[in-house]
VOVEXTOR-737487 format. One line per 4 residues: their letters; for each residue x, y, z of C-alpha. Coordinates in Angstrom, 2 decimals, always signed. Layout:
BEGIN
a> X,Y,Z; ...
! end
This chain:
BEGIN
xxxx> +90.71,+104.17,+127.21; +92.77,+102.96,+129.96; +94.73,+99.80,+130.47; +95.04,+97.68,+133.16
xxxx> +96.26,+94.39,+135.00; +94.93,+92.43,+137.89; +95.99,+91.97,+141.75; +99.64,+91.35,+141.33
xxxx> +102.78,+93.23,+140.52; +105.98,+91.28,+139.45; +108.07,+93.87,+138.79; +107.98,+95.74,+142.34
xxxx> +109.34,+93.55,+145.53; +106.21,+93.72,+147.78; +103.70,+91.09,+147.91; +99.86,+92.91,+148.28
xxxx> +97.99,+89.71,+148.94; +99.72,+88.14,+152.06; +97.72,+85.99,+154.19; +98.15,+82.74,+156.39
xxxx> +96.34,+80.06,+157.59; +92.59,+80.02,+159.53; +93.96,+77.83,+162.46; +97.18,+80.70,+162.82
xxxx> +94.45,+83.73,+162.56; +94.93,+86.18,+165.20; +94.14,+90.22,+165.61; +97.90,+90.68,+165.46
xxxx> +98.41,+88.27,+162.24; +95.71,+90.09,+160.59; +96.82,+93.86,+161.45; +100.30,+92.72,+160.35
xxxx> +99.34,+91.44,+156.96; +96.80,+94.02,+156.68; +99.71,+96.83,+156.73; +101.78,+95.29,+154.16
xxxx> +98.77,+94.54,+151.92; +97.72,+98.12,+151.94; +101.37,+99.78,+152.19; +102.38,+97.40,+149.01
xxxx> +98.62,+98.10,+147.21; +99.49,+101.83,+147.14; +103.22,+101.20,+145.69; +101.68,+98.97,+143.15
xxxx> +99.64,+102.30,+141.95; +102.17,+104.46,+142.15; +104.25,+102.58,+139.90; +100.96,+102.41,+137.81
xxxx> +100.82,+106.09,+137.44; +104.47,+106.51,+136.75; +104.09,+104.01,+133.93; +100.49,+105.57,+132.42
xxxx> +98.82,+102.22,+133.66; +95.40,+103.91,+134.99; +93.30,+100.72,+135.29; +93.96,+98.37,+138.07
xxxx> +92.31,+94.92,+139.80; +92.69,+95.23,+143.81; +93.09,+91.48,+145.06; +90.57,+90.13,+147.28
xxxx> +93.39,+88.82,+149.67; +93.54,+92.48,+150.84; +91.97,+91.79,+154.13; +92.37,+88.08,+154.86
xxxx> +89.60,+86.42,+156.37; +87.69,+89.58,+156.63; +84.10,+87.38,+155.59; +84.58,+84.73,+157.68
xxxx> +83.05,+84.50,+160.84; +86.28,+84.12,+163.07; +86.97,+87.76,+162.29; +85.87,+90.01,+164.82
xxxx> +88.58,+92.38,+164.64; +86.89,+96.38,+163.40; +89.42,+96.50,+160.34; +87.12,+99.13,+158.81
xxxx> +87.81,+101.57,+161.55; +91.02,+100.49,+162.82; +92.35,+100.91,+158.77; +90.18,+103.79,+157.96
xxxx> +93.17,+106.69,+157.52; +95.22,+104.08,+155.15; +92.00,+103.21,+153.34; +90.92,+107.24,+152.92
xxxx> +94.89,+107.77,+151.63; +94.96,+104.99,+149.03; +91.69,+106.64,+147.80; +92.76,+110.30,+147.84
xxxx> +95.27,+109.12,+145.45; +93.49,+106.93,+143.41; +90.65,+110.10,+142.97; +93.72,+112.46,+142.15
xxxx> +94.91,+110.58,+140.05; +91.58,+109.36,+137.92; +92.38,+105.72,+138.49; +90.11,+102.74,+137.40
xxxx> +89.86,+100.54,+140.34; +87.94,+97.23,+140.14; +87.76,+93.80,+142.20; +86.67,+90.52,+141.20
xxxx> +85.84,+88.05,+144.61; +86.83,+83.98,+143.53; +85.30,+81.34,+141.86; +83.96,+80.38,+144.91
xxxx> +81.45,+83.41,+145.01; +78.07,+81.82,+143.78; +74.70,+83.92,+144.34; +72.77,+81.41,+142.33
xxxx> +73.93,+78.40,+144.28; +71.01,+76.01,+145.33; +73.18,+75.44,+149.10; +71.86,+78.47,+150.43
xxxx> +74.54,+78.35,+152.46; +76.97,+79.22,+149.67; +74.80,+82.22,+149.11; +75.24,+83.42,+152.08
xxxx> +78.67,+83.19,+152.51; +78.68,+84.74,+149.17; +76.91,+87.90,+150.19; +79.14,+88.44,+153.35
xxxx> +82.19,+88.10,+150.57; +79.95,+90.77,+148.50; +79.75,+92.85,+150.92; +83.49,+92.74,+152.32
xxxx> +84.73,+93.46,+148.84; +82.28,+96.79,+148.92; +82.80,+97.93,+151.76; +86.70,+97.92,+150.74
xxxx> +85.64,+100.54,+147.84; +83.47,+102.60,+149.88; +85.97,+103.17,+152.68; +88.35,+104.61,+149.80
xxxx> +85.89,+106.75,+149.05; +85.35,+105.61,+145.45; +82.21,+106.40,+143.35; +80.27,+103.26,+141.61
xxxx> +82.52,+103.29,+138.67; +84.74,+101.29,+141.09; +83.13,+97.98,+140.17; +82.98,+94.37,+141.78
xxxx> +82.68,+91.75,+138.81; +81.48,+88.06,+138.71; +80.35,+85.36,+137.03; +76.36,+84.10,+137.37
xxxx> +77.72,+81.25,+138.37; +76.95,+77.66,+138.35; +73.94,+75.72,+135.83; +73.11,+72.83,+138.20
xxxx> +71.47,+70.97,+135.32; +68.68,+73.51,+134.46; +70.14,+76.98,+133.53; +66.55,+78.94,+133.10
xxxx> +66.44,+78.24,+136.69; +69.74,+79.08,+137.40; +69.19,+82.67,+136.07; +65.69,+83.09,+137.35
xxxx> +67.57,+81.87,+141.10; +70.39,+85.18,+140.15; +67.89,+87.60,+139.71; +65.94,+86.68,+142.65
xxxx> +69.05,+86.52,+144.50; +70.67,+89.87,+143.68; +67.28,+91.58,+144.90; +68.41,+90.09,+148.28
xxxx> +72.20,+91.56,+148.25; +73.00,+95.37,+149.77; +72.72,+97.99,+148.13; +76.27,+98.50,+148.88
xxxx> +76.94,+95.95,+146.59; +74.58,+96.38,+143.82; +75.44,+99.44,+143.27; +78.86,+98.24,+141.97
xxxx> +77.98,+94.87,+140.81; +78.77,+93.66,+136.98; +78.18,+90.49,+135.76; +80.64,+88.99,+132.92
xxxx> +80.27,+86.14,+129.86; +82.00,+83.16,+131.15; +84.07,+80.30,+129.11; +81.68,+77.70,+129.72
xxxx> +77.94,+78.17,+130.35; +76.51,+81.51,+130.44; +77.30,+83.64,+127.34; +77.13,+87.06,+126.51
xxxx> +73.22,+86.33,+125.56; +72.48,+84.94,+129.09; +74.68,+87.65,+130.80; +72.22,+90.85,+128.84
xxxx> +68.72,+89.01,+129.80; +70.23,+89.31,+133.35; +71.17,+93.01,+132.93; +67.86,+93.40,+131.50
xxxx> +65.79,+92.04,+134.58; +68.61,+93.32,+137.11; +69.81,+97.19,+135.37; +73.24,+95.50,+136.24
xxxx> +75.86,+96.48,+133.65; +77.38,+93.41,+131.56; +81.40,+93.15,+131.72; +82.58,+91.77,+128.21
xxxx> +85.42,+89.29,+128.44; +86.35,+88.77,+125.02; +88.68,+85.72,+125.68; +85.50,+84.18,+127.00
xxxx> +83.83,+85.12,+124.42; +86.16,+83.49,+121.83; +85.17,+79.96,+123.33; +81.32,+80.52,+124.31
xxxx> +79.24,+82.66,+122.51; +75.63,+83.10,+121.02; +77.32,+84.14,+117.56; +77.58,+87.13,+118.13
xxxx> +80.87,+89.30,+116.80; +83.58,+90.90,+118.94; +82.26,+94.50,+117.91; +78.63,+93.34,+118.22
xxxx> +79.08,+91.97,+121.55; +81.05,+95.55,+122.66; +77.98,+97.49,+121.10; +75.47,+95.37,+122.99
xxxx> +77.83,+95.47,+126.30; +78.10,+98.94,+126.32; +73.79,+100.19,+126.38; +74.03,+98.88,+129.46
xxxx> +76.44,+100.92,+131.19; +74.86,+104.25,+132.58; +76.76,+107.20,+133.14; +77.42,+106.78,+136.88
xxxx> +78.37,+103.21,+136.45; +81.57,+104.86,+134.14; +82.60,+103.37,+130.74; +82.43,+100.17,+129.56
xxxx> +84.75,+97.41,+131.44; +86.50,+95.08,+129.24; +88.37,+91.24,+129.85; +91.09,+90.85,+127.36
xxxx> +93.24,+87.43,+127.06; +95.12,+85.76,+124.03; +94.74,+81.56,+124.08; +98.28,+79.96,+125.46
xxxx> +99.76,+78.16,+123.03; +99.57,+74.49,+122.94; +97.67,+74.82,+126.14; +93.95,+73.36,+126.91
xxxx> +91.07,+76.21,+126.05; +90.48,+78.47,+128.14; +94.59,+78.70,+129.27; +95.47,+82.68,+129.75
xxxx> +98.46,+83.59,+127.77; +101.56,+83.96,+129.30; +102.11,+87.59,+127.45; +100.27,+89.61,+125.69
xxxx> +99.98,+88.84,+121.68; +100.67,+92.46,+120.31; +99.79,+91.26,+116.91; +96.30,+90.14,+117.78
xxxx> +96.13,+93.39,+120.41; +96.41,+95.66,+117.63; +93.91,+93.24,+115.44; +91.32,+93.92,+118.37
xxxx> +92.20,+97.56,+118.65; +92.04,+98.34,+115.10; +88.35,+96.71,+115.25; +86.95,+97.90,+118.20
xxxx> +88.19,+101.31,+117.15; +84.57,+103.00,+117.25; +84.24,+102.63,+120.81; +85.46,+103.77,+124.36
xxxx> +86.35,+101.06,+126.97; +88.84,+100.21,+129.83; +90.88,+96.80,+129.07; +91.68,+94.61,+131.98
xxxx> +94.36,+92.13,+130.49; +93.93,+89.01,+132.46; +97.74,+87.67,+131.23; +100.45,+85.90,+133.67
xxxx> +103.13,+88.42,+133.15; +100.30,+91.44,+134.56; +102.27,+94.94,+134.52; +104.77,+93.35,+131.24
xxxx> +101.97,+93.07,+129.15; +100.12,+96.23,+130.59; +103.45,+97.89,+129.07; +103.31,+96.42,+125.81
xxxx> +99.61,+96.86,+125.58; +100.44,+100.58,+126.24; +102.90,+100.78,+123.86; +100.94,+100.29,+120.63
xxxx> +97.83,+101.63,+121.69; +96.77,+104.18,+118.98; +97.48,+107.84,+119.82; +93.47,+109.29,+120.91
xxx> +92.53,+106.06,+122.46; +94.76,+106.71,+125.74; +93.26,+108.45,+128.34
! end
C-alpha cells in the first residue's frame, strides 16, 4: 500500500503549478514557468521519498496552456532531458504517479466541441507520462462526466467516445464514482463495455452509491484492474465539519482512517487523500498505517 497526496506541497517553498494569463502567453513565459514547474515537481518527490510518501498526483498546471491552440512552442522536445530525469527517479524509486485533468474535461459532452478540447487535454496529460518514461500504472483519472437529462445516453455517448481517444490515453485512462450522478454501479457497466479500470473514491461513495458497502465496492473495484494497469487506485476524504456535502476535510480524521483501514484490511490498494492540508495528512495517514500494509 502506498499513500499519497495531490498536486501541491505546503510544506516545501516552491510553487509546481505556476502559470499566467492567455493574453500574457509567450514562448519565453511558458519556458520560464515550465522550469520552475518541473524543477519544484521533482523537489516535491524528493521530499516524498524522504518522508515514505510513494504515491503522488502531478498537477495539470505543469505545462500551462500546453492544449490550447495558441501553443506552438515543441515543449516535448525542448523539455525532454528534465522530463527523462524526473522519471529516472520516479522508476528508481517505485513511485506511484497519477494525474487527474479538471472538471472541465467532459468526453461525453453533447458540444462536440467540448470533446474535442477534451481529447487534446487527454492527450497533453499522456504525453506528460510517456515522456517520463512511465509504464500504464501511471494513470490519468476522470469523471464520466455530465447527465444532460438522460444518463443511459450519457454513458452509451462515453463509451462511444473513448473508442475515439489515443491509445496514448486509453491505455492509462480510469474512470472514478462521482458525488452526484454516476455511482460506482454506472462507473463498472462502463469498465465492462470499455476494459477501463474503475478508481474507487470512497468519499464519493459515502454520498452516492447503489448500496453497495465500502469493502464491497473495493472488491468489485479491484477485478477490474489487470496486472499492467498496477494495483487498485483509491480516493480517500473525511466530510468537513459543519460544511455542505461533498466539502473535503481540512485534515485527515485518523480515527475514521484507522476505521477504514481496519476494514479494508483484506485488500491491497494505493490511497490518494484528497484533504486541504496534502503532505500533513499524508504524514498522519502514514503514521498509523498498520505495519505489512506499507509498501
Amino acid at each position: 500500500m502506498k499513500i499519497g497526496y495531490p498536486c501541491l506541497n505546503r510544506t516545501l517553498g516552491c510553487q509546481g503549478n505556476k502559470t499566467f494569463r492567455l493574453k500574457s502567453y509567450s514562448e519565453s513565459r511558458l519556458i520560464e514557468a515550465v522550469n520552475n514547474n518541473l524543477s519544484c515537481l521533482l523537489k516535491i518527490l524528493r521530499f516524498n521519498l524522504e518522508n515514505r510518501i510513494l504515491f503522488f498526483r502531478i498537477t495539470s498546471d505543469l505545462i500551462p496552456f500546453a492544449s490550447h491552440p495558441i501553443c506552438k512552442f515543441k515543449w516535448q522536445l525542448h523539455f525532454k532531458d528534465r522530463f527523462k530525469e524526473i522519471g529516472r527517479f520516479i522508476k528508481k524509486h517505485r513511485l506511484r504517479i497519477s494525474m487527474h485533468p479538471d472538471q472541465f474535461t467532459l468526453i461525453n459532452s453533447i458540444n462536440e466541441e467540448i470533446f474535442n478540447r477534451s481529447r487534446r487535454e487527454l492527450l497533453y496529460h499522456a504525453r506528460v507520462l510517456d515522456l517520463m518514461g512511465l509504464g500504464p500504472d501511471a494513470k490519468i483519472q476522470i469523471h464520466i462526466g455530465g447527465v444532460y437529462g438522460d444518463k443511459p445516453s450519457s454513458i452509451k455517448r462515453f463509451i462511444s467516445r473513448f473508442n475515439l481517444l489515443d491509445m496514448a490515453v486509453r491505455r492509462r485512462l480510469v474512470i472514478e464514482n462521482d458525488d452526484l450522478s454516476y455511482t460506482l454501479k454506472d462507473c463498472l457497466l462502463i469498465s465492462r463495455k470499455t476494459n477501463t479500470p474503475v478508481l474507487f473514491d470512497i468519499f464519493h461513495h459515502s454520498l452516492n452509491s447503489s448500496g453497495e458497502s465500502v469493502t464491497s465496492g473495493i472488491k468489485q473495484a479491484q477485478k477490474t484492474w489487470r496486472k499492467k494497469d498496477g494495483i487498485l487506485m483509491v480516493d480517500y476524504s473525511n466530510q468537513r465539519p459543519l460544511a455542505k456535502p461533498g466539502s473535503h476535510a481540512e485534515s485527515l480524521d485518523t480515527r475514521k482512517f484507522k476505521k477504514f483501514l481496519k476494514e479494508t484490511k483484506a485488500y491491497n490498494f494505493d490511497i490518494m487523500l484528497e484533504i486541504k492540508d496534502k503532505e500533513k495528512s499524508a504524514l498522519k495517514a502514514l503514521a498509523v498505517l498498520p505495519k505489512g500494509r506499507f509498501l
